[in-house]
N, C-alpha and C positions, 0 to 999 in steps of 0.2 A: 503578424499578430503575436500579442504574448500577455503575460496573466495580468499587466496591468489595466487590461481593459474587461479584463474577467469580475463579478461581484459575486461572493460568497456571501449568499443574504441571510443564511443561516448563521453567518461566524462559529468562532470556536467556542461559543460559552461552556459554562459546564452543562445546563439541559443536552446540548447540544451534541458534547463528549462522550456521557452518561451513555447517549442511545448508539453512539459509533461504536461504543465498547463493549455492547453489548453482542455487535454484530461478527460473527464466527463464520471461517469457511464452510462449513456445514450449512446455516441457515440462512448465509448471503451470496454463497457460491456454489451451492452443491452443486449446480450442473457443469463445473468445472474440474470436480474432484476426481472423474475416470481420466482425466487427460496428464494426471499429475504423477509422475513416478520418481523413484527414490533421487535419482541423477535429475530430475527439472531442475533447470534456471529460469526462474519467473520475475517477471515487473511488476509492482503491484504499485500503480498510478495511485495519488488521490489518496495512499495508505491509512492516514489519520493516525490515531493512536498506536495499529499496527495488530490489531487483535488479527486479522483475516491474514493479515501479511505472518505472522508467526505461526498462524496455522500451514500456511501453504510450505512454511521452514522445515515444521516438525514433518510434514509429508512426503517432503524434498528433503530428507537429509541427508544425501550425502551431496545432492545439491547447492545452489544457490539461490537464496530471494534480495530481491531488494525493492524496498519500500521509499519512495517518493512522496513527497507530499509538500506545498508551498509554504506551512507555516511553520517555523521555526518551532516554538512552544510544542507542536504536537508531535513534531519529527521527536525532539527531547523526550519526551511520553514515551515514544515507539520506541525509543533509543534503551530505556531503563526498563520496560516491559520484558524486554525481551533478556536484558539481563539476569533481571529476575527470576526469571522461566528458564535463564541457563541455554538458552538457545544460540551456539553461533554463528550458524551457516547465514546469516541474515544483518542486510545492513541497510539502516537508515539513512535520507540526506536529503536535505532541504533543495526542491527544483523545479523546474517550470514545465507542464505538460510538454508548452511549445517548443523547449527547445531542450529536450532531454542530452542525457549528454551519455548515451548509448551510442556504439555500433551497431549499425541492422544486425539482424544474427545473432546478436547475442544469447537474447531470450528465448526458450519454446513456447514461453505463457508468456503473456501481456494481460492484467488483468484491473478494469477501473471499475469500483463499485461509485455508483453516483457519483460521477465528475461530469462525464458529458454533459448536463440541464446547466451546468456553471460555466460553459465554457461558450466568452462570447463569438466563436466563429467555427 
């Protein structure tokens, strides 16, 4: 299986973006925030624009994140985001749930906010 048989029925419109960007580790992960400490190296699947994904950066800093996500345009988003923010433990790139291209072990976090319901298998 791999993301070609996947459908994002939502797509990336902007309605779409708007409400991804609004979402923050705080009020779409908090029950993930005790598990997060300065040293974390996290995945954060399904990143989107990368709001949740920068947040778990600034948390982790002396850490590592890195933000996955399949569409080009929004990895770019996450990509200048974080720029922005001056943040740079943290790095975007365009990829396929299914076939990540991690070693086991890498990560202490794995973290997919609303991917699963998209994923046909």
């Amino acid at each position: 299986m791999d993301a070609r048989h996947d459908v994002y029925t939502h797509g990336h419109v902007e309605s779409v973006l708007r409400s991804h960007r609004w979402r923050t580790a705080e009020n779409s992960a908090g029950y993930l925030l005790p598990r997060i400490h300065e040293g974390s190296r996290i995945l954060d699947v399904g990143c989107g624009p990368g709001t949740i994904t920068l947040d778990f950066a600034r948390l982790a800093s002396a850490g590592f994140v890195a933000g996955v996500d399949r569409s080009g345009a929004v990895v770019q988003e996450a990509r200048a985001a974080a720029v922005q923010a001056g943040v740079a433990n943290v790095e975007f790139a365009v990829g396929d749930v299914y076939s990540l291209q991690h070693r086991a072990g890498t990560f202490d976090v794995v973290h997919a906010h609303q991917v699963l319901q998209h994923c046909a298998a």
